[in-house]
KOLDRENLO-780316 format. One record per residue (C-alpha): x, y, z. Coordinates in steps of 0.2 Angstrom, whole numbers, plus 2048, in hexadecimal, padded with zeros to 3 digits. Each point is the difference from the previous one (the first is absolute). Layout:
BEGIN
XYZ...
END
This chain:
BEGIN
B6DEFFFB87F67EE8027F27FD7F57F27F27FF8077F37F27F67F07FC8077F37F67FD7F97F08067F87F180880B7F27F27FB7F67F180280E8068138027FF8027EE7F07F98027FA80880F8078117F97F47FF7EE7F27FD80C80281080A80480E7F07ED8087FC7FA80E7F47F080B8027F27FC7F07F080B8018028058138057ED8048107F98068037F07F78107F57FE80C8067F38057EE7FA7F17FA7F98087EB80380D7F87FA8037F37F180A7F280480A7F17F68087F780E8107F77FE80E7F980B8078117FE7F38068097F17F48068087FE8108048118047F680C7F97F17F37FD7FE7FF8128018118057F18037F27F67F28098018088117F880F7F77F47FB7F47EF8048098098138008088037EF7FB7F27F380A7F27F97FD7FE7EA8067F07F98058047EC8047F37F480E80B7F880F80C8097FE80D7F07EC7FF8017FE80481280C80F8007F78067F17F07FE80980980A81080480E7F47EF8007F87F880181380C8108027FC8097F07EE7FC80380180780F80A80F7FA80E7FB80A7F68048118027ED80380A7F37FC8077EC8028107F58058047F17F880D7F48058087F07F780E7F68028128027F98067FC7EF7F17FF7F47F380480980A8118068028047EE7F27FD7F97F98118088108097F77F38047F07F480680B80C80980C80380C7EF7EE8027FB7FD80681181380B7FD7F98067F07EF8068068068088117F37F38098047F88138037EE8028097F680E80A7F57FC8087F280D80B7F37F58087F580B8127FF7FD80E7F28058067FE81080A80E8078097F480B8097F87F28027EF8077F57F47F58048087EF7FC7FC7F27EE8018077F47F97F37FB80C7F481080E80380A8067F381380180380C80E7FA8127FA7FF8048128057F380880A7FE7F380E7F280F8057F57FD7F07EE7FA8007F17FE7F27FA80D80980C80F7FC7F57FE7EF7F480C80A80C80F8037FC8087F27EF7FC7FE7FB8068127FF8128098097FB80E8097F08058067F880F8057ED8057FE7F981080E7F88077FC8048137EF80080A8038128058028077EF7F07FE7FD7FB80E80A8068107F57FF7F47F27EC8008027FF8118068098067EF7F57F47F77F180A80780780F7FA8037FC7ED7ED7F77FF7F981080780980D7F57F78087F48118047F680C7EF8027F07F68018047EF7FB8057EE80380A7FB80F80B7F28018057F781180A7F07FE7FE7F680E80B7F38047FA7F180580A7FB80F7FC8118067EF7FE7FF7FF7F580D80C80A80B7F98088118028118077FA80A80E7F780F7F47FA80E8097EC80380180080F7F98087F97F17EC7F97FF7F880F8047F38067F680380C7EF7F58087F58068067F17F880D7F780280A7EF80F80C7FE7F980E7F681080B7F97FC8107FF80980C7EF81080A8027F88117FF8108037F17FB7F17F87ED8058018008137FA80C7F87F17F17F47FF7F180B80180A80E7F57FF7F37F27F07FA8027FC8147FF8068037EF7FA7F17F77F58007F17FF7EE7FD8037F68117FC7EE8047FF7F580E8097EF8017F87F480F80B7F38058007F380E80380D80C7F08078007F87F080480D7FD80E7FC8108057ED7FF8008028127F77F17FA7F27F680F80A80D80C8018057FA7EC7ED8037FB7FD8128088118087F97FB7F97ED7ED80780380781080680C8047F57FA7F67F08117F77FF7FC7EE7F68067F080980C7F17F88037EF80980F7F58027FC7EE8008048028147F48118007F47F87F67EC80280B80780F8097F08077F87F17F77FB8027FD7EE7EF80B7FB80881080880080C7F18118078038087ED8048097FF7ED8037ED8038117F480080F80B7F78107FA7F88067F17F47EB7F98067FA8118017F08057F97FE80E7F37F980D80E80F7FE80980C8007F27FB80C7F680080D8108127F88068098077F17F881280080480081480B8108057FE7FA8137FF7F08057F97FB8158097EE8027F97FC8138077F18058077F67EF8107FA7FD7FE8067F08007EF7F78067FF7ED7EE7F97FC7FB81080A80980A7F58017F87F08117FD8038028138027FA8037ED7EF80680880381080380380E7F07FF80D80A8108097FE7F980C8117FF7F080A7FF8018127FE7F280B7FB8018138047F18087F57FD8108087F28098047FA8108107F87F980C8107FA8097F17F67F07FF7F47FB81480580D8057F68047F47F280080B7ED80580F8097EE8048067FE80D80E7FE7F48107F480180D8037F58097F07FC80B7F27F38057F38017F17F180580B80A80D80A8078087EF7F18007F77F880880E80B80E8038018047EC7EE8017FF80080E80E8118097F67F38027F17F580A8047FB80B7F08087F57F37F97F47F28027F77F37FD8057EF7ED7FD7FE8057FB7EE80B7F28067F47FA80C7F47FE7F280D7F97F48027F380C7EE7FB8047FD8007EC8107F57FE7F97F48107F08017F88067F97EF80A7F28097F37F78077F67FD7F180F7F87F88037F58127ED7FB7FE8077FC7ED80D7F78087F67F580D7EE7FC7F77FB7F07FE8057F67F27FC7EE7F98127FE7FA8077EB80280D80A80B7FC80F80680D80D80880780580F7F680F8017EE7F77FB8047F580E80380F80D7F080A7FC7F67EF8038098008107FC8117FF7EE7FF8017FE7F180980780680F8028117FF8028038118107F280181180380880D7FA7F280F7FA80380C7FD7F18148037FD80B7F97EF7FA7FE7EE7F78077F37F180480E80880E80780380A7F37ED7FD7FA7F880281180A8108047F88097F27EE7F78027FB7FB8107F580B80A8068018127F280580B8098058118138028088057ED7FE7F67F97F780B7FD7F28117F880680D7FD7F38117FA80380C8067F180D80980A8097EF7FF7F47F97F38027F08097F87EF7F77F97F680D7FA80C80C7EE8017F97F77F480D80A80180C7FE8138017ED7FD7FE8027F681280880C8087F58107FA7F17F48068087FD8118008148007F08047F97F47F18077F08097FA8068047ED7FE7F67F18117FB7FA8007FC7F18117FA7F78058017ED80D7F57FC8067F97EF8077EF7FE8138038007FE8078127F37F380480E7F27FE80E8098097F78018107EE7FB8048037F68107F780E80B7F07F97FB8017F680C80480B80C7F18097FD7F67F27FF8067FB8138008128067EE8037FA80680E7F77F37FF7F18098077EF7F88007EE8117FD7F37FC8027ED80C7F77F78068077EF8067F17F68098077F180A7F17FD8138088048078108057F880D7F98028108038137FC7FB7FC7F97F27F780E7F981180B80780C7F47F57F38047F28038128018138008048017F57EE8047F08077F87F17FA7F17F580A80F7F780A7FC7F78137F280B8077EF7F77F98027F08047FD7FA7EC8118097FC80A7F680C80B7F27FF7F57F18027FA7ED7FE7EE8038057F78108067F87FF8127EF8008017FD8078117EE80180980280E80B7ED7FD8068057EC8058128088097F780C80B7F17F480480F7F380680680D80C7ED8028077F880F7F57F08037F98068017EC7F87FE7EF8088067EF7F58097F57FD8057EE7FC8107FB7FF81180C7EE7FF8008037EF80880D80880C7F380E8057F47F380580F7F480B8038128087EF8048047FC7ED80580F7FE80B7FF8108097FA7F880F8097F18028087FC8118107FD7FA8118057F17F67FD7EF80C8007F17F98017ED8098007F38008077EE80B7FE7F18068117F78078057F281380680580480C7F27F280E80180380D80C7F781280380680C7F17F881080880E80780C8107FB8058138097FB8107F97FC80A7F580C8138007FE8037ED7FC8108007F88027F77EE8117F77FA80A80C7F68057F37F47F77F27F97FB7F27F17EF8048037F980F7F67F180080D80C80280C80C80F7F67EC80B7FD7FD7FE8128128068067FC80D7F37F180680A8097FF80F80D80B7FD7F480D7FA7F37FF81181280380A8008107FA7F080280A8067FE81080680F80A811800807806805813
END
């Protein structure tokens, strides 16, 4: 059978292929790629770099200043879009290619699309060594790039023009999958990329991808609702899937109805605002009381859509129950059923839904309800504690978030890797579904601003507003830049507690001695004295370093309308943390030692171990 082709370039079908995937938002059909970032190279300038050029009015082109940065901001646009949209981004081989491997796994770890295009070495073989490829005595068919097989959903390299066509179409399908969601590797080579070949038209043609909504095994749901029936004490954990499945609605009416209390993952965290009497707060190693205390009397626990984290679950010491049940609402059966809970596997909004319909009738104890409302209650006067202003030389972490707090309390905040999480898990106040975007699936340093960019790009009209501290700040802070060029206006507060912090304080409590984390406990001739203020305004930023939090209320309130990033920067004090909340973590401690610090603390250990539950 003949068929219309036209012919392009490897590369300019990739291209043209991007351009031609859409997704329905509110009613409207809009692209599904939402750009493009782009560090050009000799592995792919000429290739791919073209291709991108002959598109650029259609789907835009973002210079970045870092490989890592930009796919973090590629990532952040996806989880800021809950995964209903997404970005490519392309770089050249050796370096460049794996600089995106960190970011490949954050985006692995928190089940988040990303396409990834590396170029690769020349499939022809004739001019190797190309400049920048490794060689393998062995493996003549080794490249950097295999680095991504394990970090990426699917991966394919391109050694013809043609194998781009199932390659892109399979592609498609993993970005678009509520359960293997996740980055998506295609290695292009970079003689390939220049290659022509007659592609069909309909390879081009128009798709709009939509939401697949799984619907419950009616076995796995009866076993479900039956559960849920019997319990005296249930709880609801709100993961990352509730967002992704814009089931904060459908999450709301079943906790009203039934009067079950709600706990948030880091990832679940905003699925309802923070005011709702029946939302408990974070849970887990930075949970808060509320949540806590009701976690360990749980006889049922509704997991929708969590992995089920160790921070989650306090490295499954949580739970004291010995009548346990978990129910584990998840797209993904491989998280549905981890800790032999009952599996239902389902999209969030569509099991919620039918649950609540299954019900009929039943209740929670009104007792429970009211326990947890007393316990929510208590909680927030020891948070309001936590975050009131002080006049302390160095205040802490959590007096600098309640200035943020109140200064912009209608901010979207962006954060992922230090002592902030832990803090801001417990005490920010999320207002609405997004609007509190943490990355500590992967915990990556570094990906602070860069994900601020990308929520930005997604969320134009929102008030981004970045907490970072200064060990993140120094491993990657080059996407101010990028923001600055892209217009994309963010507000950073920089935390400058002189070192690493937040494990600082975790060698304190696992008995090892102040050892290279704050930087006065490192080996050195002479201790930096960095002006984060002078760094940021070098890259184009509005900055100022300020004194005191009533000094960073007033920066907050007077920078508000400024046309472009504004960075302010405060010193802290890196050892006082939150006491209220928070459970055990497993961190193992050295069985033998010199140190007695260490021998007390192994002692400790040993006895929280019996805690944890088993199977």
């Amino acid at each position: 059978m003949s068929q219309n082709t036209i012919r392009l370039t490897m590369a300019q079908a990739v291209a043209r292929f991007l351009t031609m995937q859409k997704t329905v938002i509110d009613g409207e059909t809009v692209p599904i790629f939402g750009g493009v970032f782009a560090i050009f190279g000799h592995g792919n300038v000429a290739g791919v770099g073209e291709a991108l050029y002959g598109i650029k009015d259609t789907l835009p082109t973002y210079r970045a200043q870092n490989e890592q940065g930009m796919a973090h901001a590629a990532i952040a646009f996806a989880k800021a879009s809950f995964r209903r949209r997404f970005m490519a981004c392309t770089t050249s081989i050796g370096p460049g290619a794996l600089n995106m491997v960190t970011a490949a796994a954050l985006a692995h770890v928190n089940r988040l699309p990303v396409l990834l295009l590396p170029g690769d070495v020349f499939a022809n073989r004739l001019p190797d060594p190309v400049l920048q490829q490794m060689e393998d005595f062995g493996d003549g068919t080794a490249t950097v790039n295999d680095c991504f097989k394990p970090v990426s959903r699917y991966f394919d390299r391109i050694t013809r023009p043609e194998q781009i066509i199932p390659a892109l179409r399979r592609a498609m399908q993993v970005l678009t999958d509520p359960a293997e969601c996740g980055p998506v590797t295609l290695s292009l080579c970079q003689d390939v990329q220049a290659e022509a070949y007659d592609y069909p038209e309909s390879f081009f043609a128009e798709k709009v991808w939509g939401v697949r909504r799984i619907m419950p095994d009616a076995d796995e749901f009866a076993d479900a609702a039956t559960a849920l029936l019997h319990a005296k004490k249930p709880v609801i954990i709100a993961g990352g899937g509730v967002l992704y499945s814009e089931a904060s609605s459908a999450l709301r009416n079943f906790a009203e109805r039934y009067g079950v209390p709600v706990l948030e993952t880091q990832a679940g965290k905003s699925s309802l605002p923070h005011d709702h009497p029946l939302n408990m707060g974070s849970v887990g190693v930075t949970g808060t009381s509320a949540s806590n205390d009701l976690a360990e009397q749980a006889d049922v626990v509704l997991a929708i859509g969590t992995r089920l984290q160790d921070f989650t679950t306090g490295s499954w010491a949580l739970f004291k129950n010995d009548d346990l049940k978990i129910i584990g609402l998840n797209v993904q059966p491989f998280d549905a059923q981890k800790h032999r809970a009952l599996p239902l596997v389902a999209d969030a909004r569509a099991g919620l839904e039918a649950l609540n319909s299954a019900l009929t009738g039943w209740q929670a104890d009104p007792a429970w309800t009211d326990t947890a409302r007393a316990g929510k209650d208590k909680w927030l006067t020891a948070a309001d504690r936590a975050t009131a202003t002080t006049n302390a030389e160095l205040p802490s972490d959590a007096q600098v978030i309640g200035a943020v707090q109140r200064a912009r309390e209608s901010a979207t905040l962006v954060c992922a890797a230090g002592g902030l999480p832990g803090e801001l898990h417990k005490l920010w106040k999320a207002h609405g579904p997004g609007s509190y975007h943490m990355e500590y699936g992967f915990s990556t340093m570094g990906y602070e601003i860069a994900g601020g960019l990308g929520v930005k790009l997604a969320r134009p009209e929102d008030d981004v507003v970045v907490m970072v501290g200064d060990g993140s700040y120094m491993m990657l802070n080059s996407e101010i830049a990028s923001s600055i060029m892209l217009g994309a206006k963010l507000t950073i507060v920089v935390l400058d507690n002189a070192g690493y912090g937040c494990i600082n304080r975790l060698q304190m409590a696992t008995g090892g001695a102040n050892f290279n984390n704050l930087l006065k406990d490192t080996h050195h001739v002479t201790l930096p004295g960095i002006d984060f203020a002078a760094h940021a305004a070098s890259m184009g930023a509005v900055s100022r370093k300020v004194g005191s939090i009533g000094e960073l209320e007033t920066a907050l309130q007077e920078t508000e309308g400024t046309d472009r990033t504004t960075v302010i920067v405060i010193d802290t004090d890196p050892l006082i943390t939150t006491d209220e909340g928070g459970h055990w973590w497993d961190v193992a401690v050295p069985e033998v030692s010199d140190r007695p610090q260490v021998n007390a603390a192994r002692e400790a250990y040993v006895t929280a171990l019996k805690g944890q539950r088993v199977g």
